[in-house]
FIKOLZA-1660 file (N, C-alpha, C; in steps of 0.1 Angstrom, whole numbers, plus 5000, padded with zeros to 4 digits):
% residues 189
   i   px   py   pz ch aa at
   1 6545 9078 4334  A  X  N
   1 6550 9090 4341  A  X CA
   1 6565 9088 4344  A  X  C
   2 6573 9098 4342  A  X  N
   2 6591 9098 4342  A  X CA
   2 6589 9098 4357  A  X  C
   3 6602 9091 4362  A  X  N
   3 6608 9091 4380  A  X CA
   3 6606 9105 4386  A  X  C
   4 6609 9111 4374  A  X  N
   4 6617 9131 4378  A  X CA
   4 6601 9137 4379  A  X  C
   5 6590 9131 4375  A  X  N
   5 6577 9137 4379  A  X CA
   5 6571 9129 4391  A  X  C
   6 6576 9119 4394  A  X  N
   6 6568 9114 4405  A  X CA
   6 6571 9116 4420  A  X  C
   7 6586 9118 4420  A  X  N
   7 6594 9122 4436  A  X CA
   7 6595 9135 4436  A  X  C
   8 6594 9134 4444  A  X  N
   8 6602 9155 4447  A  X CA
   8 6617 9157 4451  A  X  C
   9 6622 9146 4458  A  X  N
   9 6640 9145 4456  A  X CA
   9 6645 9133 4449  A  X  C
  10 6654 9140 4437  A  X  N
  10 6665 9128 4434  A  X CA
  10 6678 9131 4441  A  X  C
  11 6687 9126 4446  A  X  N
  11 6699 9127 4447  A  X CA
  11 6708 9117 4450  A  X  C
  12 6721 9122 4447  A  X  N
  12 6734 9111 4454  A  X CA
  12 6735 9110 4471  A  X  C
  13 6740 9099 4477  A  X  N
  13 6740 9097 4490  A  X CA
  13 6752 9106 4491  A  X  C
  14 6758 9102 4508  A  X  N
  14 6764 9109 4513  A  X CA
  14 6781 9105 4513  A  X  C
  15 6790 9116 4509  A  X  N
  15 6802 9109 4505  A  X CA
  15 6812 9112 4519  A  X  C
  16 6816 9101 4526  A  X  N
  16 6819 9106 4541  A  X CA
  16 6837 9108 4538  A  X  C
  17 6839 9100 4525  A  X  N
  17 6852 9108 4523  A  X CA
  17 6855 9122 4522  A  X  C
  18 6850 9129 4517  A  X  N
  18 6851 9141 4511  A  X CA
  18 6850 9153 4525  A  X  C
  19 6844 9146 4538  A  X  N
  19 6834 9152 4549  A  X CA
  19 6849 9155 4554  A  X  C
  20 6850 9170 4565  A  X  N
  20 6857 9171 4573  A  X CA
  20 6857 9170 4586  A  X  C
  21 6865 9164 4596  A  X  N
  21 6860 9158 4608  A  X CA
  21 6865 9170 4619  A  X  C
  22 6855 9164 4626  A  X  N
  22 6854 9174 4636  A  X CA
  22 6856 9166 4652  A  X  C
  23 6869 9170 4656  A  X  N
  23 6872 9156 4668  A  X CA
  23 6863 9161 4679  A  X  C
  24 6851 9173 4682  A  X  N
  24 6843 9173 4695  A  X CA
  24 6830 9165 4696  A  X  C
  25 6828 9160 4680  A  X  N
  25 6819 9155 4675  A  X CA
  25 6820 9142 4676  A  X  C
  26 6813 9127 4675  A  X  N
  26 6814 9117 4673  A  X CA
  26 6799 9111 4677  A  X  C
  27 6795 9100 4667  A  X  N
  27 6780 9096 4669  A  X CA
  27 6784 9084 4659  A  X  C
  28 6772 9075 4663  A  X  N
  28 6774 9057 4662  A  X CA
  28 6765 9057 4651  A  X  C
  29 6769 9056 4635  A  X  N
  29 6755 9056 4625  A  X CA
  29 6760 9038 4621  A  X  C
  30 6752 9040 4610  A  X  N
  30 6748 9026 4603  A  X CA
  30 6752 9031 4593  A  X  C
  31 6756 9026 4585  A  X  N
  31 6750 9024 4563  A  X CA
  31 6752 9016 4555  A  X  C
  32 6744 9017 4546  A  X  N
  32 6739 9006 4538  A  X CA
  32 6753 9004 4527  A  X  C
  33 6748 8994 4526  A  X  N
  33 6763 8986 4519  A  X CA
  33 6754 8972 4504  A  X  C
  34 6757 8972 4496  A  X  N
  34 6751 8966 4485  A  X CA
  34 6749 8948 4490  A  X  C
  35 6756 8946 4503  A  X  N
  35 6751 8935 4509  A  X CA
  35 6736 8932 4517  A  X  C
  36 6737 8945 4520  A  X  N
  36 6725 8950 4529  A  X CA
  36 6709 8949 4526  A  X  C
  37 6714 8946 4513  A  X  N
  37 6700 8945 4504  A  X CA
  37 6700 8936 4497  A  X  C
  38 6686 8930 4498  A  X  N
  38 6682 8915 4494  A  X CA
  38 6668 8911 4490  A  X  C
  39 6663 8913 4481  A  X  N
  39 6648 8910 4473  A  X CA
  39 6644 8926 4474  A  X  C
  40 6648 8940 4474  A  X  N
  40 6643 8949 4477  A  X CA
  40 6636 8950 4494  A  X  C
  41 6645 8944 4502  A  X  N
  41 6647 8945 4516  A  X CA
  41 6658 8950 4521  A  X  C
  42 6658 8957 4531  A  X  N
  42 6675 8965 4540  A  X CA
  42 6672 8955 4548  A  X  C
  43 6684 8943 4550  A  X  N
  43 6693 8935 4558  A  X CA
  43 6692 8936 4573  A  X  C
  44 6687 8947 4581  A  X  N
  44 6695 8949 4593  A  X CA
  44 6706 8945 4596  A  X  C
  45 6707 8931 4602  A  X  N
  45 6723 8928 4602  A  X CA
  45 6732 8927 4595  A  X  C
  46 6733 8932 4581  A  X  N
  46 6739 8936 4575  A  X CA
  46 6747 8950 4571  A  X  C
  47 6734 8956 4584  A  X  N
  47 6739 8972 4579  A  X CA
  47 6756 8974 4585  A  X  C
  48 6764 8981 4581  A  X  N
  48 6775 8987 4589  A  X CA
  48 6776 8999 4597  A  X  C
  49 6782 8997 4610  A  X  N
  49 6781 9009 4621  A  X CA
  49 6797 9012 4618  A  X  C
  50 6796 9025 4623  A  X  N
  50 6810 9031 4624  A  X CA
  50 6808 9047 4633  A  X  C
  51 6814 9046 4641  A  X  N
  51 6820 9062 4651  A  X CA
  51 6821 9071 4641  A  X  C
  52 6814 9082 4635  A  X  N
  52 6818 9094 4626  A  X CA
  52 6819 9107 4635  A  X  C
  53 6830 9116 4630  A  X  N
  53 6833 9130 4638  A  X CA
  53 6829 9135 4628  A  X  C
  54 6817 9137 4618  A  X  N
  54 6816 9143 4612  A  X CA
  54 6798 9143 4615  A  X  C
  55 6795 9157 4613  A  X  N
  55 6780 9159 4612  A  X CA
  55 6772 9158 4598  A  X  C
  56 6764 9149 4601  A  X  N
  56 6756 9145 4586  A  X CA
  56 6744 9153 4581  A  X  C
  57 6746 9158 4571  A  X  N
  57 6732 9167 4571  A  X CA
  57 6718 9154 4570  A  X  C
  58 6706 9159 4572  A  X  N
  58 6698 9151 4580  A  X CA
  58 6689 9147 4566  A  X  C
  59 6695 9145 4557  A  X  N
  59 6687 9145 4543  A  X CA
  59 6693 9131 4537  A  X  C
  60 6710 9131 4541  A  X  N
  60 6715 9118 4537  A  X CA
  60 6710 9103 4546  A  X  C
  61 6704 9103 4563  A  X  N
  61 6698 9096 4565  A  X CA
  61 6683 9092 4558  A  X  C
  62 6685 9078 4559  A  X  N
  62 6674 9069 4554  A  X CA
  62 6656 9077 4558  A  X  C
  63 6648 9075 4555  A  X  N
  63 6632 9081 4559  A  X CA
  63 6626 9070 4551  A  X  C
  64 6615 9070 4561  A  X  N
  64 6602 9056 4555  A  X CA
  64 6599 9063 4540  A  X  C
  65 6595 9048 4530  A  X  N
  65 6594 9053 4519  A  X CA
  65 6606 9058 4508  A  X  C
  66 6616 9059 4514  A  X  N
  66 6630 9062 4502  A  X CA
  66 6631 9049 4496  A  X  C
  67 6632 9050 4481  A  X  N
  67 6639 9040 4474  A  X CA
  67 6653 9045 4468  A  X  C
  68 6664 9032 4472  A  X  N
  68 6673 9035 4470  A  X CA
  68 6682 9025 4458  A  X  C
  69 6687 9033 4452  A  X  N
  69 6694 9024 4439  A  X CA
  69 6708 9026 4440  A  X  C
  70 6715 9010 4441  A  X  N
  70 6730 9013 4437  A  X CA
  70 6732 9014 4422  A  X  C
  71 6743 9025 4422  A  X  N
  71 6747 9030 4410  A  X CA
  71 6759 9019 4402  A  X  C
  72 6760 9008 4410  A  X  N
  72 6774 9002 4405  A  X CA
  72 6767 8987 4403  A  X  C
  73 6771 8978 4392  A  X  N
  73 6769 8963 4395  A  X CA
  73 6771 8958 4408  A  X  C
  74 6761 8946 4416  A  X  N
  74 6748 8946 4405  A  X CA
  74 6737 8954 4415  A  X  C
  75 6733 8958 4401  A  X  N
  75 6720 8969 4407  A  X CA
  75 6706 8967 4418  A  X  C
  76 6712 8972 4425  A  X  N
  76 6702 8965 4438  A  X CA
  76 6690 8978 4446  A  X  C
  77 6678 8979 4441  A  X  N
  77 6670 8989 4447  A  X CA
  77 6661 8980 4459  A  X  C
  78 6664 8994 4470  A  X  N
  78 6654 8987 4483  A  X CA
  78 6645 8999 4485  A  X  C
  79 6635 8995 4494  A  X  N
  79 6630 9004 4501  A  X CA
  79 6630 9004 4515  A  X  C
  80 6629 9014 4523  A  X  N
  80 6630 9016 4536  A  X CA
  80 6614 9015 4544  A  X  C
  81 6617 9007 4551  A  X  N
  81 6609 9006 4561  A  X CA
  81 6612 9010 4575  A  X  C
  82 6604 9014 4582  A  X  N
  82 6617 9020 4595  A  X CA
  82 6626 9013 4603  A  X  C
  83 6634 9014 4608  A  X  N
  83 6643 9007 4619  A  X CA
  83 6643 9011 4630  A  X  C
  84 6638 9011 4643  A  X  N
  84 6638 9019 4654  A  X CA
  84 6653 9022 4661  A  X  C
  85 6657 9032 4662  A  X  N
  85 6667 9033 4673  A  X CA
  85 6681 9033 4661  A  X  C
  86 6683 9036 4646  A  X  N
  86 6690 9032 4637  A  X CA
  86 6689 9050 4630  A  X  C
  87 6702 9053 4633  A  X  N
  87 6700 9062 4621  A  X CA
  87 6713 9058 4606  A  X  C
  88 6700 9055 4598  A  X  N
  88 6713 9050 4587  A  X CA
  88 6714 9058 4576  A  X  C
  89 6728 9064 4574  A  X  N
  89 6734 9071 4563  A  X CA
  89 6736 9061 4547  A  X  C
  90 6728 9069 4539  A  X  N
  90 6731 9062 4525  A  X CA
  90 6741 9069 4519  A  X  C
  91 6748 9060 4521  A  X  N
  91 6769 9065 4509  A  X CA
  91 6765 9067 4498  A  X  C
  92 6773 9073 4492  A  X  N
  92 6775 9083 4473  A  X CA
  92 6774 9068 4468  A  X  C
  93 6775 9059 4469  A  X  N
  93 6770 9048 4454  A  X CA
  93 6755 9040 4458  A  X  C
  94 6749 9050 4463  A  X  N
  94 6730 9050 4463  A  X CA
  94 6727 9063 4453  A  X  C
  95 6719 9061 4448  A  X  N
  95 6711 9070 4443  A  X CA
  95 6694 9072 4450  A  X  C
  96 6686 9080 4462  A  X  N
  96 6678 9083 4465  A  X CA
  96 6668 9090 4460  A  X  C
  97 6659 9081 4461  A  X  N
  97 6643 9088 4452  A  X CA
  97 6635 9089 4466  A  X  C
  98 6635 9101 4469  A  X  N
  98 6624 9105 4483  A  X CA
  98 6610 9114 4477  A  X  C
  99 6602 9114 4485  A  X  N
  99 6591 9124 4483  A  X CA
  99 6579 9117 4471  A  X  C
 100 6580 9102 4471  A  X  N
 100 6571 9095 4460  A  X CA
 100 6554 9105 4459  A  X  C
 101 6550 9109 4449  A  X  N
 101 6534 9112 4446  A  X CA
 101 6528 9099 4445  A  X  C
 102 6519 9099 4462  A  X  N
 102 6517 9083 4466  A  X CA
 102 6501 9090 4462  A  X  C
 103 6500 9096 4455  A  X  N
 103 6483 9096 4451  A  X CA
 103 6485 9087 4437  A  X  C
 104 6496 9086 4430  A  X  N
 104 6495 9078 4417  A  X CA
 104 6502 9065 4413  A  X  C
 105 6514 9065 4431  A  X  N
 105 6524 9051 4429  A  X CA
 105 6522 9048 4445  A  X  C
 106 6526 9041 4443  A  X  N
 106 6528 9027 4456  A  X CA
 106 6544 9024 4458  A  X  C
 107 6553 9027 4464  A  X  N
 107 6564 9028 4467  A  X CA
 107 6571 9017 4468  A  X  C
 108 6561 9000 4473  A  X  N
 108 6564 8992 4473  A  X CA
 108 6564 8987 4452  A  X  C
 109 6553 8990 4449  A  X  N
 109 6554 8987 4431  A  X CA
 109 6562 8993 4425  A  X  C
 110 6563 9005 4428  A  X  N
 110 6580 9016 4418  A  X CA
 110 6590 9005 4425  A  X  C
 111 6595 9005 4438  A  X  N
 111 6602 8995 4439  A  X CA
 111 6609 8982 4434  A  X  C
 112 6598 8974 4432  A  X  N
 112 6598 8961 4423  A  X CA
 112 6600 8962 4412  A  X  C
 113 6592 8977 4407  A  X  N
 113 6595 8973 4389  A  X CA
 113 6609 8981 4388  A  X  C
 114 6616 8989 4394  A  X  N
 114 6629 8995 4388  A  X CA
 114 6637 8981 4388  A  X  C
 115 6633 8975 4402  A  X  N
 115 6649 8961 4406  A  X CA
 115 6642 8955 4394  A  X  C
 116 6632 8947 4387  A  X  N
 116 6629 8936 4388  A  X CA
 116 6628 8937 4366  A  X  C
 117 6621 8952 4363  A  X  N
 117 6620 8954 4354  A  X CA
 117 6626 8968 4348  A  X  C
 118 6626 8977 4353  A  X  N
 118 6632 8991 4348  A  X CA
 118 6645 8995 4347  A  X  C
 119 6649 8988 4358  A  X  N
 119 6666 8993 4358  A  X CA
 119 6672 8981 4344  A  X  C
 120 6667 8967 4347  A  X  N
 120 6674 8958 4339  A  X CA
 120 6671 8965 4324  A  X  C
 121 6654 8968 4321  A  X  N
 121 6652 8974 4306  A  X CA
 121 6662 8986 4299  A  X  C
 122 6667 8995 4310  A  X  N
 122 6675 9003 4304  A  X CA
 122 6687 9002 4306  A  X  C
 123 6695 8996 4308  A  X  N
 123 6705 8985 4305  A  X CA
 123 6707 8978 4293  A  X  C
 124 6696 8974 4292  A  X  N
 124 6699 8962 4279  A  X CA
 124 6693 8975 4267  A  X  C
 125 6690 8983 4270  A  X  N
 125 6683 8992 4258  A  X CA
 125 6697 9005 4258  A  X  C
 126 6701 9007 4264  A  X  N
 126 6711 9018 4261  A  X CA
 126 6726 9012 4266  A  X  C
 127 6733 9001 4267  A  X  N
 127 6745 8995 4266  A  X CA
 127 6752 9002 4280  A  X  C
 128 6746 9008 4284  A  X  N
 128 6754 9014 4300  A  X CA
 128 6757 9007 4313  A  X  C
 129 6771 9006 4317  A  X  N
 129 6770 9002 4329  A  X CA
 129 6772 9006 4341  A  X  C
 130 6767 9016 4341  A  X  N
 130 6764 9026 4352  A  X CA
 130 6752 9033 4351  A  X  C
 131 6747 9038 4364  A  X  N
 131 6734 9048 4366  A  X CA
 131 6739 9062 4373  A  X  C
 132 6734 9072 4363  A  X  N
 132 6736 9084 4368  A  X CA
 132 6723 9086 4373  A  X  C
 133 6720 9102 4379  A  X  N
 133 6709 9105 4382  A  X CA
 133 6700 9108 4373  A  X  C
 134 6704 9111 4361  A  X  N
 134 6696 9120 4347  A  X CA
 134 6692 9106 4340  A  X  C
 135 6699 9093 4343  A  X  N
 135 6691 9080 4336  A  X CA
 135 6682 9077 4345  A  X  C
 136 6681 9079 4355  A  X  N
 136 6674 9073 4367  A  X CA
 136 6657 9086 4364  A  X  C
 137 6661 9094 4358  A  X  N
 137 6653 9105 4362  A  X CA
 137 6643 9102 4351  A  X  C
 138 6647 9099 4336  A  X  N
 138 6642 9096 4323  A  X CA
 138 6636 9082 4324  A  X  C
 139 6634 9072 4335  A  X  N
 139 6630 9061 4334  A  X CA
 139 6611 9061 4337  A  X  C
 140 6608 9057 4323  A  X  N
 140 6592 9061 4323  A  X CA
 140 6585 9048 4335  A  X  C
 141 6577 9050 4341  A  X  N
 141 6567 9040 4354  A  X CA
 141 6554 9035 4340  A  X  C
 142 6550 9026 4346  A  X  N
 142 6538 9023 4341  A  X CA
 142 6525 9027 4348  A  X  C
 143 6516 9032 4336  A  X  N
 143 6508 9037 4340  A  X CA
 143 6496 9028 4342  A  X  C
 144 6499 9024 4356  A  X  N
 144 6492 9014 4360  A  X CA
 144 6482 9020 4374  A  X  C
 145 6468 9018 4375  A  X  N
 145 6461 9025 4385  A  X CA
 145 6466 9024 4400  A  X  C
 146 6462 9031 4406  A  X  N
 146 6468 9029 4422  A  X CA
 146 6465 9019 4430  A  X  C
 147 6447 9015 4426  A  X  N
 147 6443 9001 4431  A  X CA
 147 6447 8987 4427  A  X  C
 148 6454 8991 4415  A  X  N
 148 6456 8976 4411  A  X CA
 148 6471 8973 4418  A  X  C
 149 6480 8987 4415  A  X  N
 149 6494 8989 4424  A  X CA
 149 6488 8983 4441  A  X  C
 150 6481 8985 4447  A  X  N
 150 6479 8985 4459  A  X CA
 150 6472 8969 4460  A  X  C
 151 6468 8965 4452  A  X  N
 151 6461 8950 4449  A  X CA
 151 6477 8942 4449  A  X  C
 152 6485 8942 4445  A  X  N
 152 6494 8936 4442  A  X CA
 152 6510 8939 4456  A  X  C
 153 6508 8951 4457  A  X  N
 153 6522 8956 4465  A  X CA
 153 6521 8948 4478  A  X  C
 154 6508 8943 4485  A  X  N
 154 6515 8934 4498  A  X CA
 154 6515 8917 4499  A  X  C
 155 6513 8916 4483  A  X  N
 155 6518 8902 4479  A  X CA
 155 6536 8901 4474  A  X  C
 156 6537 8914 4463  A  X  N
 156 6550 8912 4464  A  X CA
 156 6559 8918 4476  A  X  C
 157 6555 8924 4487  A  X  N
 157 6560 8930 4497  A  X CA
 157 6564 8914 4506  A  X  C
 158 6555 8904 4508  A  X  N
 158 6557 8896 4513  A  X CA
 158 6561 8883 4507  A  X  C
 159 6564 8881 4495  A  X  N
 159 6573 8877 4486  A  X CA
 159 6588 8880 4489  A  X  C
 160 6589 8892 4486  A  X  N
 160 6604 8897 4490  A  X CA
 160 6608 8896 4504  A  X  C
 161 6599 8898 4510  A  X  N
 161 6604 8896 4526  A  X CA
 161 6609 8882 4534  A  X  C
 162 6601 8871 4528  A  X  N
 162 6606 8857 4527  A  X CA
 162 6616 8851 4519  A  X  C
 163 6615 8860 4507  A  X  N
 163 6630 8854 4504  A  X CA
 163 6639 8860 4507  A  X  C
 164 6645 8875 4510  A  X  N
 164 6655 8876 4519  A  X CA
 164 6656 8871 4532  A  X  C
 165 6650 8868 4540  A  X  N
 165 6649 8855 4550  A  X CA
 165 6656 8844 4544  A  X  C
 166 6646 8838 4536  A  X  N
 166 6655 8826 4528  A  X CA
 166 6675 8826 4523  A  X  C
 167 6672 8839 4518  A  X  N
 167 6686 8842 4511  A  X CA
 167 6693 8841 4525  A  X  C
 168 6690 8848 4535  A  X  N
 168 6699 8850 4547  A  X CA
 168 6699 8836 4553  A  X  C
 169 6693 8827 4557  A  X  N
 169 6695 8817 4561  A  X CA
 169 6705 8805 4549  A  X  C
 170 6703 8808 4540  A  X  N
 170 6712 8800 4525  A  X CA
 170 6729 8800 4534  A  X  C
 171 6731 8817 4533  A  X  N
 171 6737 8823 4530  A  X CA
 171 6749 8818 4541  A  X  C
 172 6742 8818 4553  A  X  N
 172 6748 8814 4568  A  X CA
 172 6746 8801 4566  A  X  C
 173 6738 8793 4560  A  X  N
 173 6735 8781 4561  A  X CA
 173 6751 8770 4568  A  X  C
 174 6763 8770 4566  A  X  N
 174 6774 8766 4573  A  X CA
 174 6775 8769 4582  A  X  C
 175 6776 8783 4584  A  X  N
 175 6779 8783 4602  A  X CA
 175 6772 8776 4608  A  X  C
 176 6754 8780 4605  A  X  N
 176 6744 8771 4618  A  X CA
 176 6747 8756 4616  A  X  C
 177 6751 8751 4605  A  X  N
 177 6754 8736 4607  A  X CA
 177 6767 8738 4613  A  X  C
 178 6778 8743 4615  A  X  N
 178 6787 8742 4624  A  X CA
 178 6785 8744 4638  A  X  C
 179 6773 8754 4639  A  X  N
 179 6772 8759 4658  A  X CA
 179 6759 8745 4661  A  X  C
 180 6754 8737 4651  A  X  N
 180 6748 8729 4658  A  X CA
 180 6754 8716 4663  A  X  C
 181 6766 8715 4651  A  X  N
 181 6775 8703 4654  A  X CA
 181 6780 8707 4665  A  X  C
 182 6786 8722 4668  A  X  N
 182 6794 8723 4681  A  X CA
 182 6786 8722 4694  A  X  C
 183 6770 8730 4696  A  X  N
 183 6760 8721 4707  A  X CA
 183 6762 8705 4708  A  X  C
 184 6760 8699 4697  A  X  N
 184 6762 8683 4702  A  X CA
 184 6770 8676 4705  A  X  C
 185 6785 8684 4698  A  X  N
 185 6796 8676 4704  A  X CA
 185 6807 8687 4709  A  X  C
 186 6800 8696 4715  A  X  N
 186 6812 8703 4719  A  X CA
 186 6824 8712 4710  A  X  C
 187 6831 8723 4717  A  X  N
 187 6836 8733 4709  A  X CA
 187 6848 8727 4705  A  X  C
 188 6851 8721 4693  A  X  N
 188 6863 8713 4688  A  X CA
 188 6876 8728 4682  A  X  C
 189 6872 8739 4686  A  X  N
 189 6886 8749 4685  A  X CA
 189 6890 8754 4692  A  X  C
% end
């Protein structure tokens, strides 16, 4: 089954350059940034906040269930799970698949197979290094049952969730050996 039959929205995220500001307005968002995402996980602390005077239509924030694809190297699809108290705007180099037909996919399995297998296959099959929405839309799913999708998605759900953990502690791995040398002997700056 094609992407463009299984969601009910494709679209580009939100472009806050283009937005015009409104100085009576101002509110504290988040958004996702191609750091932010890690094994098909959103980062929390990695998201970015920023003051916007501009009003966001309420379609470019994140919703449980969106899978989202950067359009630029390297291609990183996550899914959202909620974040309480977070309203996060997805920027124009996401591409958002909302409204999954969860009678035939598993959001966590579409997931895994675009990052892991689908995005990379049409790449190496059509020489492109970019994703528009009309490639994104022509990318066939495997027609694989929902039980066997559902047999599998909270093994790799919990796969990916440990190794972005892992990745994030790699990643900082310096500092905490710096802040533990500085507990033992003191702030040497």
């Amino acid at each position: 089954m094609l992407i463009k039959d299984v969601f009910t929205n494709i679209f580009i995220g939100f472009n806050l350059n283009n937005s015009v500001g409104n100085k009576s307005y101002s509110e504290k968002i988040y958004f996702i940034q191609k750091d932010s995402i890690a094994y098909t996980n959103i980062v929390e602390a990695k998201l970015e906040s920023k003051n916007v005077t501009t009003e966001i239509k309420e379609k470019f924030f994140l919703q449980g269930r969106d899978i989202i694809i950067s359009v630029k190297k390297p291609y990183k699809v996550a899914t959202y799970q909620q974040i309480p108290d977070k309203k996060i705007v997805i920027p124009n180099n996401f591409i958002i698949l909302r409204g999954i037909n969860m009678d035939h996919y598993s959001y966590i399995f579409v997931t895994n197979y675009l990052e892991k297998i689908g995005i990379p296959n049409f790449f190496k099959e059509t020489g492109k290094t970019e994703l528009k929405i009309s490639d994104i839309e022509d990318i066939n799913l495997p027609d694989i049952s929902k039980d066997k999708q559902m047999t599998i998605s909270p093994l790799v759900k919990d796969i990916n969730a440990r190794s972005a953990i892992y990745s994030e502690i790699l990643e900082n791995d310096d500092e905490i050996v710096k802040y533990m040398l500085n507990m033992v002997i003191g702030d040497e700056e």
